[in-house]
C-alpha positions as CSV (number, residue, x, y, z in Angstrom):
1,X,7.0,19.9,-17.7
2,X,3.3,21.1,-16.8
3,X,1.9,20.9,-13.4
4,X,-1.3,18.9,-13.4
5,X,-4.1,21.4,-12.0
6,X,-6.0,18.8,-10.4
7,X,-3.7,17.1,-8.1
8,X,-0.5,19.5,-8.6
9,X,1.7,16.6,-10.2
10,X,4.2,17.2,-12.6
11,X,3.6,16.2,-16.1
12,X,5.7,15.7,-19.3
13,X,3.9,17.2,-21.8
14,X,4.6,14.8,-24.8
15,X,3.9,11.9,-22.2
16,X,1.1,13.5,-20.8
17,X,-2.0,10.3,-20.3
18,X,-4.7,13.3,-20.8
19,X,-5.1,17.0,-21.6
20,X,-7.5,19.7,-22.3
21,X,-8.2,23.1,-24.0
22,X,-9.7,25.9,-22.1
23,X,-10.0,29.2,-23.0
24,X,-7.0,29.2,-25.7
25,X,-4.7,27.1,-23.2
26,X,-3.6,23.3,-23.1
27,X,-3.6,22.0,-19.5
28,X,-2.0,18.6,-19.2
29,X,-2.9,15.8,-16.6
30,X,-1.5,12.9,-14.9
31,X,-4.5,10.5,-15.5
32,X,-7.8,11.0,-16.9
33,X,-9.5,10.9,-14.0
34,X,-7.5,14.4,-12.9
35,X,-8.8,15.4,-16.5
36,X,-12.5,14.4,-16.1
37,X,-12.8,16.9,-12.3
38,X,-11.1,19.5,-14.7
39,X,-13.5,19.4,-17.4
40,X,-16.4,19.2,-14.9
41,X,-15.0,22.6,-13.4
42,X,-12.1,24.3,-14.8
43,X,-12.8,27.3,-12.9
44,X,-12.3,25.6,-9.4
45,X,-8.7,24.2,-10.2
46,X,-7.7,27.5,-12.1
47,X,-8.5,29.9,-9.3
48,X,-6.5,27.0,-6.7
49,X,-9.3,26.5,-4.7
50,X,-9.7,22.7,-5.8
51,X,-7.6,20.1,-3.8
52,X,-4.0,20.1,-3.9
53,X,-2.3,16.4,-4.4
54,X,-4.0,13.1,-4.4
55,X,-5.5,11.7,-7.3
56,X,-9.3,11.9,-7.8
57,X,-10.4,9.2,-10.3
């Protein structure tokens, strides 16, 4: 299991409706719209100042 960095769900990896690839790691996400507010700005949900849970789509 992965935790979604968006929204803070957990996510089965092989099940996973999205992911990405930044800097040399795989994050995995719970819906693409979790995965489209991480690719606008990975930084903000890496360093855990983006929101945690809810879904932003």
């Amino acid at each position: 299991m992965a935790k979604d960095p968006v929204c803070g769900m957990d996510v089965d990896e092989k099940t996973a409706p999205a992911k990405s690839e930044y800097m040399g790691k795989t994050y995995y996400f719970c819906s693409p719209g979790c995965k489209r507010a991480f690719d606008q700005n990975p930084d903000r949900y890496l360093q855990g100042t983006g929101p945690s849970g809810g879904h932003r789509m």
